[in-house]
C-alpha positions in Angstrom: -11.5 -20.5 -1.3 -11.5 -17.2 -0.2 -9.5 -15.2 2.2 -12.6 -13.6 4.3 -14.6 -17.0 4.6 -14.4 -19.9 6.5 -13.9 -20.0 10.4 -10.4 -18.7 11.5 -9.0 -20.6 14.7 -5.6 -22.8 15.1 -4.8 -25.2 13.1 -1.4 -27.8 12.4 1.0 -26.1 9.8 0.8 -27.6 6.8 4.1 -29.4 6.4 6.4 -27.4 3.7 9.9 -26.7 3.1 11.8 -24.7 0.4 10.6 -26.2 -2.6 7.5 -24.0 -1.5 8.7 -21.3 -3.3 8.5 -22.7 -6.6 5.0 -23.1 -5.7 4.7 -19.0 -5.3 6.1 -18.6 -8.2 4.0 -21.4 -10.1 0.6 -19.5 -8.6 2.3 -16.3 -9.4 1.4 -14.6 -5.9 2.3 -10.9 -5.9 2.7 -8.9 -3.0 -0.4 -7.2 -1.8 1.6 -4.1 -0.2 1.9 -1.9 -3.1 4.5 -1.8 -5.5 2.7 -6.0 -6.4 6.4 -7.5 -6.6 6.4 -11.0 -7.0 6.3 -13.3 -3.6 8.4 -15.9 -4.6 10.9 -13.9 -5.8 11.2 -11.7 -2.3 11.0 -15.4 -0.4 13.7 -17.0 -2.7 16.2 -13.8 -1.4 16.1 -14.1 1.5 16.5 -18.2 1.5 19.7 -17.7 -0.1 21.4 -15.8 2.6 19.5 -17.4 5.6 21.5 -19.6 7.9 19.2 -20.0 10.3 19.4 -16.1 11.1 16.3 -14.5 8.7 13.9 -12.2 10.3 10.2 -12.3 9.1 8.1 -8.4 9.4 4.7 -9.1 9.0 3.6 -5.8 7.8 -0.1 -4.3 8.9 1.3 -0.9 9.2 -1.0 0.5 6.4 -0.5 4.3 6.8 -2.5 5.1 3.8 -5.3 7.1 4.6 -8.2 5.6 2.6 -7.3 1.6 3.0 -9.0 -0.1 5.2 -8.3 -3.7 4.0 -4.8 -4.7 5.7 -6.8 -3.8 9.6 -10.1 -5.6 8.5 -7.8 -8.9 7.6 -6.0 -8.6 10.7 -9.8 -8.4 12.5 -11.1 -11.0 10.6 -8.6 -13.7 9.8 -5.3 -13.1 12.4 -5.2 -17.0 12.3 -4.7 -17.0 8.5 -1.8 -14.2 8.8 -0.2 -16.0 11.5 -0.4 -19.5 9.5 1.6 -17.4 6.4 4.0 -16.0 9.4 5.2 -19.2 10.6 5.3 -20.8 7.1 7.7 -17.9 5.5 9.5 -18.8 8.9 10.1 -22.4 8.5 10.8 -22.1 4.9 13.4 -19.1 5.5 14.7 -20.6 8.5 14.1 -17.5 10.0 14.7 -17.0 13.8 12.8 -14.2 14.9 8.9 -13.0 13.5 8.0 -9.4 13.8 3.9 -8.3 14.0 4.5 -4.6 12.6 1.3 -2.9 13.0 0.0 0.6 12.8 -0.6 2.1 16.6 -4.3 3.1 15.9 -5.0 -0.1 14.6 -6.4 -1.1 17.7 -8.8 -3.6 17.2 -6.9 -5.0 14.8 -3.4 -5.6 16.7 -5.9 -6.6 19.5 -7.2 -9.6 16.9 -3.3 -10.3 16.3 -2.3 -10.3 19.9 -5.0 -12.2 21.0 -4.7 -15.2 18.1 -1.1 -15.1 19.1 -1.9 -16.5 22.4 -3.8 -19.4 21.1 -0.9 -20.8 19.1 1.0 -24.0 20.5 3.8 -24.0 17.8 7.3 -25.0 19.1 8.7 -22.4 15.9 12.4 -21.8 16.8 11.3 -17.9 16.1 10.7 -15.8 18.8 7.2 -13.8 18.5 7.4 -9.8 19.0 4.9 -7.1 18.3 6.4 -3.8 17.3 3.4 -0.9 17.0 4.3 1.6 14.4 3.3 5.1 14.3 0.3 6.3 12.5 2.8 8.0 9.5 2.6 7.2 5.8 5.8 6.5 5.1 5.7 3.9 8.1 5.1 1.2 5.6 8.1 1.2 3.7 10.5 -1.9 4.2 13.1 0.6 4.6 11.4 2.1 7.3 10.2 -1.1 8.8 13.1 -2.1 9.6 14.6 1.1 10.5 11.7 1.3 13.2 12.4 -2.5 14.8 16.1 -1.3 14.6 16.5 2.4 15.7 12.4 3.1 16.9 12.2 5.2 13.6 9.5 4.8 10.9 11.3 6.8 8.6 12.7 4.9 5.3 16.8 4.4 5.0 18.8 4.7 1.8 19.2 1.4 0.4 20.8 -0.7 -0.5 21.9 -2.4 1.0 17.7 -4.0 0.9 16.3 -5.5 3.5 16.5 -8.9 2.0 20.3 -8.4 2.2 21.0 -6.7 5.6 17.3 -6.1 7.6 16.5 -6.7 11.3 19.1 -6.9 13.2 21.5 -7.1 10.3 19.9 -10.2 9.0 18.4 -11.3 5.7 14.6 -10.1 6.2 11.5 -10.5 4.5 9.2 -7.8 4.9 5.8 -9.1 4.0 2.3 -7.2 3.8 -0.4 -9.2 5.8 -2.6 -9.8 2.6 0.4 -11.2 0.6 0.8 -13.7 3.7 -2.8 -15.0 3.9 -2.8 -16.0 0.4 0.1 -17.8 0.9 -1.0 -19.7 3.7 -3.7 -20.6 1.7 -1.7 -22.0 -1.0 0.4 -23.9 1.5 -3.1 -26.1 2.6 -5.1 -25.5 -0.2 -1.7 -26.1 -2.9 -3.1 -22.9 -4.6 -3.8 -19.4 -3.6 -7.0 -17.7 -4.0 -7.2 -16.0 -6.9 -8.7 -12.3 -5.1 -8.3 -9.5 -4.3 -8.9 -7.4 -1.0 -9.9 -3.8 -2.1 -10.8 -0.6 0.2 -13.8 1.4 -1.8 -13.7 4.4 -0.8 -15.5 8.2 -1.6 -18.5 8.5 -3.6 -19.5 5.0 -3.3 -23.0 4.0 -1.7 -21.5 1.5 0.7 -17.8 2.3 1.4 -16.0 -0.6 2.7 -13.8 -3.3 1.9 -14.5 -6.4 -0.1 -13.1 -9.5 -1.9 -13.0 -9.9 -5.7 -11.8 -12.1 -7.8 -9.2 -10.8 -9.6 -10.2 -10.5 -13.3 -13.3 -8.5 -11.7 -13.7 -5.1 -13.2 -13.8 -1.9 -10.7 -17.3 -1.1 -12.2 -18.7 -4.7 -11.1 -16.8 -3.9 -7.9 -18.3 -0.9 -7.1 -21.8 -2.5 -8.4 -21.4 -4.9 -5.2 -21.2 -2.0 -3.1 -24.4 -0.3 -4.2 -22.2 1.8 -6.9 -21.5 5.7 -7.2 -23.7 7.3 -5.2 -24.1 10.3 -8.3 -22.7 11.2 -11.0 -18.4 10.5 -11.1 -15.5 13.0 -11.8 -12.7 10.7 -11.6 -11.7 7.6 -9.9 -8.3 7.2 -7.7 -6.6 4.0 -8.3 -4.5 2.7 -5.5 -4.2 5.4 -2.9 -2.3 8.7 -2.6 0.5 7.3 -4.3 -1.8 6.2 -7.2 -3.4 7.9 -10.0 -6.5 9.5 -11.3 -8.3 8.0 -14.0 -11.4 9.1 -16.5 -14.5 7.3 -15.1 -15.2 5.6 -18.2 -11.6 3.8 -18.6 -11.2 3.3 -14.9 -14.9 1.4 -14.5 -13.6 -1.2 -17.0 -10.5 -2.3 -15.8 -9.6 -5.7 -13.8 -8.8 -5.3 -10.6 -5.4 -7.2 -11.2 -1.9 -6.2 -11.1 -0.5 -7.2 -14.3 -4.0 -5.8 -15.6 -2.8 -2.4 -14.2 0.4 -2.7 -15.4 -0.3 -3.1 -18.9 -2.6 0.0 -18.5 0.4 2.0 -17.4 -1.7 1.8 -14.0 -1.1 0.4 -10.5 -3.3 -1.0 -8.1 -1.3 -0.3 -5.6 -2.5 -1.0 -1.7 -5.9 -1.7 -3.5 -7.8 1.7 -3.1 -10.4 2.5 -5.5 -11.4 5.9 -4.3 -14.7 7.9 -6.4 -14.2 11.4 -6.7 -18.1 12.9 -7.1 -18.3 15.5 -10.0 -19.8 17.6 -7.2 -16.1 17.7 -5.5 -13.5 20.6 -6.9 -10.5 18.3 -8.4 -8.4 20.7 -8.2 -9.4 21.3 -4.4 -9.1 17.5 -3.8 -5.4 17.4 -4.9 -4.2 20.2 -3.3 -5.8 18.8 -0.5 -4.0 15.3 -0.7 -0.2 17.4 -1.6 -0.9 18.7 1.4 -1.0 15.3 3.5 1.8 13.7 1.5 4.2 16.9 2.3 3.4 16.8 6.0 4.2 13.1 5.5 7.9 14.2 4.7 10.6 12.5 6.4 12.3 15.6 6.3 15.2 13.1 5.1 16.2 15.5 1.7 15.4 18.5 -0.1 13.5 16.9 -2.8 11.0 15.7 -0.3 10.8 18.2 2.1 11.1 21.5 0.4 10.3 20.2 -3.0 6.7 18.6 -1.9 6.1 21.7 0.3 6.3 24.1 -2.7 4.5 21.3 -4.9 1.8 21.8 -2.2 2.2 25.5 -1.6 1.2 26.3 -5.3 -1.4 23.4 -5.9 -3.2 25.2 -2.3 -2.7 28.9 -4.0 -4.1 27.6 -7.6 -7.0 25.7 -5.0 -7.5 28.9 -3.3 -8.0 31.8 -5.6 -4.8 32.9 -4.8 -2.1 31.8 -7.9 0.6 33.6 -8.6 1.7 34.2 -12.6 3.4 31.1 -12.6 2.2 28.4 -10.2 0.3 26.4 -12.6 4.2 26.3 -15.3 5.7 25.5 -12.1 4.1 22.6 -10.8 4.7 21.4 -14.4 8.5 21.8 -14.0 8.7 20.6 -10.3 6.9 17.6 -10.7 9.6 16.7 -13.5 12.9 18.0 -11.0 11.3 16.2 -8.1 10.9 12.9 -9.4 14.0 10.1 -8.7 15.8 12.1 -6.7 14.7 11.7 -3.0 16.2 9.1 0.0 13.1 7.1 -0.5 9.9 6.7 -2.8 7.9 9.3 -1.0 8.8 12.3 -3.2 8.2 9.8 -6.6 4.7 8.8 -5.5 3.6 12.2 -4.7 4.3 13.2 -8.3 3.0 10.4 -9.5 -0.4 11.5 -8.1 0.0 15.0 -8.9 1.3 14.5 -12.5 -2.0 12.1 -13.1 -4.2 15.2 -12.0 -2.6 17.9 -13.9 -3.0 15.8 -16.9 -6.2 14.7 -16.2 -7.8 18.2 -14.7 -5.6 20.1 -16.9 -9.0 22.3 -17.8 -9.8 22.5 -14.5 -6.1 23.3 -12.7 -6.6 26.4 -16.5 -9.5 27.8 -15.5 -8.7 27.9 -11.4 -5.3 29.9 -12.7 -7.2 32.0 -15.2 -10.1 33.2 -12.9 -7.6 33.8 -10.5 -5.3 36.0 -12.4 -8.5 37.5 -13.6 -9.3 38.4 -10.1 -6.0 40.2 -9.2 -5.7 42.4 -12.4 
C-alpha cells in the first residue's frame, strides 16, 4: 500500500467518525508539511471546538523552491487527497473545505479541479479553491489563513492558532496534502502507509520525486535514483529551512521524522538536496540567504533588515568583497536574529545559515582570508 500506486478515481468514503483519531494517533501519522507534528493531535484540536463550524485547508501551496512532491501528489492521486479532505471533514464536522494551492502549480490545481468535478458526495462542506501566490512563506498556517481571510500570504502573529480561531474565525485544520493521503489510506486500509514522499534534488543522476519507505536510508534513496552524479560536498536535508550535513552522516540516515529528530535533524518538507564538491558552499548559501531575505514579509525588523544584512555579508564573503568583520558578524547575527521575528521565517533562515558556517567554517575562513588578503 502505497500512496503513488493503484488507480486513483472516486470511490464511497469509508464510513468513520471521531474515534478516527485515536486511530492517527495509534499509526502515529505526522504531518508531511514540515515542522512533522503529529496528525492526530492537530485533528483532536480542532474536534474539540467544532460545532459544526470547522474549516478544513488542504494545503498544496509548497513555496519551497526545490520540492516537487506536494504538485506531483496533487497530479497523480487528487482522488486520494480529496478522500483525506472529506474524511478530516466529516470527523471535524467541518462546514467549509478549502483547496489552497500554489498559483504556478498549474497542472496540478488542474488535477485538483478536475477530480473535484467527479465527486457525488452530499458533504455539508462547501468546496472552494483558493490559489496562493508563488511566495515561500505562503505555506505557513498563519498565512494560510490570513490569505483565505484578508487575500494575504503573509503569516499573522499567533496565537491565537489556527486550530483556535482560523477561517472565518473558526476552528481550522490546516493540513499538507501528503499528510491527507496517508490518512485516507488509513481510513480504508485501517493503517497508513508507512512512506515517505521525498523531492531529490541537485547532484543526483535522476532528480525527481519518489516514495520510500520510511526506515529507508538517504543513501539507498538516492541509489534508486541512479545516485550522486560525482563526487559530494554536502547534502541539504529538508529544504531552505533545513540543514547541511557531512555526506558520510547524511547518506546513512532514515528518511523518518523521529529518525531526524534524534539526529538533532529535520526532514522537513522532504528535500534531500546534493551539493556537488565542484559547487562553492560558500557561493551556494549566500545564494539561498539571498532568496529567503527577498522572501521577507517585511512584517519586523528581525526578518527584514536582519535577513538582508545576514545576506548582505554572506554575498560580500561569496564575492571577494568582505569587510574586516563580515565573517564575526554573521556569527553574532545569526544568534540576535533567532526567536524574535512575527513568524518562523527569520528562525529557519538561521537555521540554514548556522548549519553552513559550522559545517563550511574552513571554507566561509579561507573566502574571508583571501579576501582581506586581496584588499591590503
Amino acid at each position: 500500500m502505497r500512496l503513488l500506486d493503484g488507480p486513483d478515481r472516486p470511490a464511497p468514503l469509508p464510513n468513520v467518525g471521531s474515534g478516527f483519531i485515536d486511530a492517527l494517533e495509534r499509526a502515529g501519522l505526522a504531518g508531511r508539511g514540515g515542522a512533522g507534528f503529529p496528525t492526530a493531535v492537530k485533528w483532536r484540536a480542532v474536534a474539540q471546538r467544532s460545532r459544526g463550524d470547522a474549516v478544513i485547508v488542504v494545503n498544496g501551496a509548497e513555496g519551497e523552491p526545490q520540492s516537487k512532491k506536494d504538485r506531483v501528489l496533487m497530479s497523480a492521486r487528487p482522488h486520494l487527497i480529496l478522500d483525506g479532505a472529506f474524511i478530516a471533514a466529516r470527523v471535524l464536522r467541518a462546514r467549509r473545505i478549502v483547496l489552497y494551492i500554489g498559483e504556478r502549480h498549474e497542472a496540478a490545481l488542474a488535477s485538483m479541479l478536475r477530480a473535484l468535478s467527479q465527486r457525488s458526495e452530499p458533504e455539508p462542506a462547501l468546496v472552494t479553491v483558493a490559489a496562493t501566490p508563488a511566495r515561500y512563506v505562503a505555506g505557513a498556517e498563519a498565512a494560510a489563513v490570513h490569505f483565505i481571510n484578508e487575500g494575504l500570504a503573509t503569516p499573522t502573529n499567533l496565537p491565537p492558532y489556527p486550530f483556535e480561531r482560523g477561517v472565518d474565525g473558526a476552528p481550522t485544520l490546516v493540513q499538507n496534502v501528503e499528510t491527507l493521503a496517508h490518512a485516507a489510506l488509513l481510513a480504508r486500509h485501517g493503517q497508513a502507509p508507512g512512506t515517505v514522499l521525498v523531492t531529490l534534488a541537485g547532484g543526483v543522476v535522476r532528480p525527481g520525486v519518489i516514495e520510500v519507505d520510511s526506515e529507508t536510508t538517504i543513501g539507498e534513496a538516492l541509489s534508486r535514483a541512479g545516485g550522486m552524479a560525482e563526487s559530494p560536498k554536502a547534502v541539504l536535508l529538508g529544504g531552505y529551512f533545513g540543514s547541511w550535513v557531512e555526506p558520510e552522516r547524511a547518506l546513512q540516515l532514515a528518511i523518518d521524522h523521529e529518525s531526524m529528530r534524534r539526529h538533532g535533524l529535520g526532514l522537513g518538507c522532504g528535500v534531500i538536496g546534493v551539493l556537488p564538491a565542484s559547487r562553492c558552499p560558500v557561493c551556494e548559501t549566500a545564494g539561498i540567504m539571498r532568496y529567503l531575505a527577498g522572501e521577507s514579509s517585511a512584517q519586523c525588523g528581525p526578518c527584514f533588515f536582519g535577513l538582508r544584512a545576514l545576506a548582505d555579508a554572506c554575498t560580500r564573503i561569496a564575492d571577494g568583497r568582505a569587510n574586516p568583520d563580515d565573517l564575526t558578524r554573521l556569527q553574532r547575527w545569526t544568534a540576535d536574529v533567532r526567536g524574535r521575528g512575527a513568524c518562523r521565517h527569520p528562525d529557519g533562515a538561521v537555521i540554514f545559515l548556522s548549519s553552513a558556517l559550522n559545517l563550511f567554517a574552513s571554507e566561509f575562513a579561507q573566502h574571508q582570508a583571501h579576501d582581506l588578503r586581496r584588499t591590503a
